[in-house]
Residue, then its C-alpha position, 0 to 999 in steps of 0.5 A: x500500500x503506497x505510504x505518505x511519501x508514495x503520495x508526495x511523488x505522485x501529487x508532485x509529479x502532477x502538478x497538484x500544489x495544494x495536494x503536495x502541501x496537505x500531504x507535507x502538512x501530514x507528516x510528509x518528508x520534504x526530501x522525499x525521492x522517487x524510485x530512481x532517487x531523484x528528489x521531489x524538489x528536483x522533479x518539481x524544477x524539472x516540470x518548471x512548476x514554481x508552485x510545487x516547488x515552493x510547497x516543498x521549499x516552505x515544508x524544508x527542502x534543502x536547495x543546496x542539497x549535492x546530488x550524485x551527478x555533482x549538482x544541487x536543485x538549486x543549480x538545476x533551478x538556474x541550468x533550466x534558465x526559468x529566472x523565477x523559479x530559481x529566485x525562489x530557490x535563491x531566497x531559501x539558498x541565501x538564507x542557510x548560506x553564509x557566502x563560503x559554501x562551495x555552492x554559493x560560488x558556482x551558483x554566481x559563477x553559473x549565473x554570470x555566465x548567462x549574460x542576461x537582462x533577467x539575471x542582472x535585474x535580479x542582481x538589482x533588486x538584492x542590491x539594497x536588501x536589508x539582508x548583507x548576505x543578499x547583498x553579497x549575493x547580489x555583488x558577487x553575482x555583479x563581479x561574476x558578470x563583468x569577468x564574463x563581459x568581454x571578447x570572445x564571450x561577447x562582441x562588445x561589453x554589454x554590462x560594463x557602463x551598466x556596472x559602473x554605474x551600479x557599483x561607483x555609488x555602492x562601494x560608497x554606501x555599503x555598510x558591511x565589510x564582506x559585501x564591500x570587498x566584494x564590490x570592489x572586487x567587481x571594481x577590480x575588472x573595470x576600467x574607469x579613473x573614478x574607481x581609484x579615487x573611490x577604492x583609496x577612500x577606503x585605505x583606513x577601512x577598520x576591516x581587512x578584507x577591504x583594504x586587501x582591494x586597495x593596491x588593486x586599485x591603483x592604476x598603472x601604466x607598465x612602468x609606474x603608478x599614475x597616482x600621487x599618493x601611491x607610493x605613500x598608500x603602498x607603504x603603509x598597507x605594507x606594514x598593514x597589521x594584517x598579513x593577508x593585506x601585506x601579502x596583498x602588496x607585496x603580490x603587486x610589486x614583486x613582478x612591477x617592472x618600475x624599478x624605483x627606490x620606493x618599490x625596492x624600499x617596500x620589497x625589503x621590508x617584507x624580507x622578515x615575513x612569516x610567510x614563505x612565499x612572500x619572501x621568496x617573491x620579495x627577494x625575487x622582487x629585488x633582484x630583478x631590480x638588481x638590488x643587493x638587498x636580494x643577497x642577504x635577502x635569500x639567506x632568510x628565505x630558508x629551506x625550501x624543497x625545490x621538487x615542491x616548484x613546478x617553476x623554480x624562476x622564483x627560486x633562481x631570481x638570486x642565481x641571476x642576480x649574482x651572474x649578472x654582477x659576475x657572481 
């Protein structure tokens, strides 16, 4: 005799909203599968019925629950392209995510690649949610549009004028560190001398996810930094408190190919980190700058397995250095 969930699938699979609702409201399990273990909610994406699908969300289906092909109902839900039914998925997703879940990223990341009015309306009508978690939705879907908008994947860039004018004015307004950083990481791929003006106002940020965006910011040509402050707001972050910020710095002058004492300065003081890495790049930093700061430099990088190095160019920076000089 067919039990409660036998029922579930059934009225699921016809389409019948109000009778899928009386049967969870009697005890019925939400996570419910059919005979080949496809759950109801996925059935329910699959026949495009938002009806059904939002009974089963509202009795506790999981959106975010990983299925054996690798995907979630929630990445159905966007794959099927019905923009809303995958708001309503969306609304419930956001509010057991918290911004680092696996599924959050591929969800933006399946999103941004559609290149669509539908998906960048609905990245507006978060932006100004109460909910931080919905604005960081909606600004890491933002970011995930602008790395997509641009040849091959399109002729011309569709979305940029339009993400400027959405993220300028966000990126003074928000509130909450973690949406911020994602704004100014959108900020990060656009090309526009008002950004710089806008990422340095946040240099102090008292949150270190923030000021981590700064050096980004700073326009360059190849050969120099255009803004005046530059060097000054490099320093600083340098001997940010915060490791990640001064590794931050420390990425973006290693490899600058404006050799200047101010570059050389900054390099040498991250000789002492507690992070290998970012002294193995300062020390390489130096000596491409044919600095002999770079010398005594390699004595602190310490020992380092070399087999560990795909690419040891990093590693032989010094070699180099001494073979110039006649070393």
């Amino acid at each position: 005799m067919p039990g409660a969930e036998d029922h579930l699938v059934g009225a699921v699979r016809a389409g019948r909203a109000h009778r899928v609702r009386e049967l969870l409201w009697a005890g019925a399990d939400p996570e419910t599968a059919d005979a080949e273990g496809t759950p109801v909610l996925c059935l329910a994406v699959g026949a495009f019925d938002g009806h059904v699908a939002e009974a089963l969300l509202d009795a506790g289906a999981d959106p975010l629950r990983p299925l054996p092909d690798g995907t979630t109902p929630l990445l159905r839900a966007v794959a099927s392209g019905n923009a809303g039914l995958t708001g309503a998925m969306l609304v419930r997703a956001l509010a057991c995510a918290d911004g680092t879940h696996a599924d959050w990223s591929e969800t933006t990341a399946v999103l941004g690649e559609r290149l669509d009015d539908e998906t960048w309306e609905a990245a507006l009508s978060l932006r100004s949610d109460p909910d931080p978690l919905c604005r960081l939705f909606a600004a890491d879907l933002v970011w995930h549009v602008v790395l997509n908008d641009n040849p091959p994947r399109t002729e011309e860039y569709l979305f940029e004028r339009r993400a400027l004018d959405v993220l300028l004015p966000w990126a003074v307004g928000e509130t909450d560190p973690a949406v911020l950083a994602s704004v100014l990481n959108g900020l990060s791929e656009l090309d526009d001398p008002r950004i710089e003006e806008v990422v340095l106002a946040h240099r102090t940020h008292p949150d270190p996810r923030v000021r981590r965006k700064v050096p980004g910011a700073l326009r360059r040509t190849r050969h120099a930094f255009t803004h005046p402050d530059a060097w000054e707001v490099l320093a600083t972050l340098a001997r940010d408190p915060d490791a990640f910020v001064r590794a931050t710095v420390c990425e973006h002058l290693y490899a600058f190919e404006g050799r200047c004492r101010a570059a050389a300065d900054i390099l040498a003081g991250f000789l002492e980190e507690d992070d290998q890495l970012v002294r193995i790049k300062a020390v390489s930093g130096l000596a491409d700058a044919d600095d002999p700061r770079c010398v005594e430099g390699a004595r602190l990088i310490g020992p380092v397995d070399r087999a560990e190095w795909p690419d040891t160019w990093l590693l032989d920076a010094v070699r180099r250095y001494e073979h110039r000089h006649g070393g």
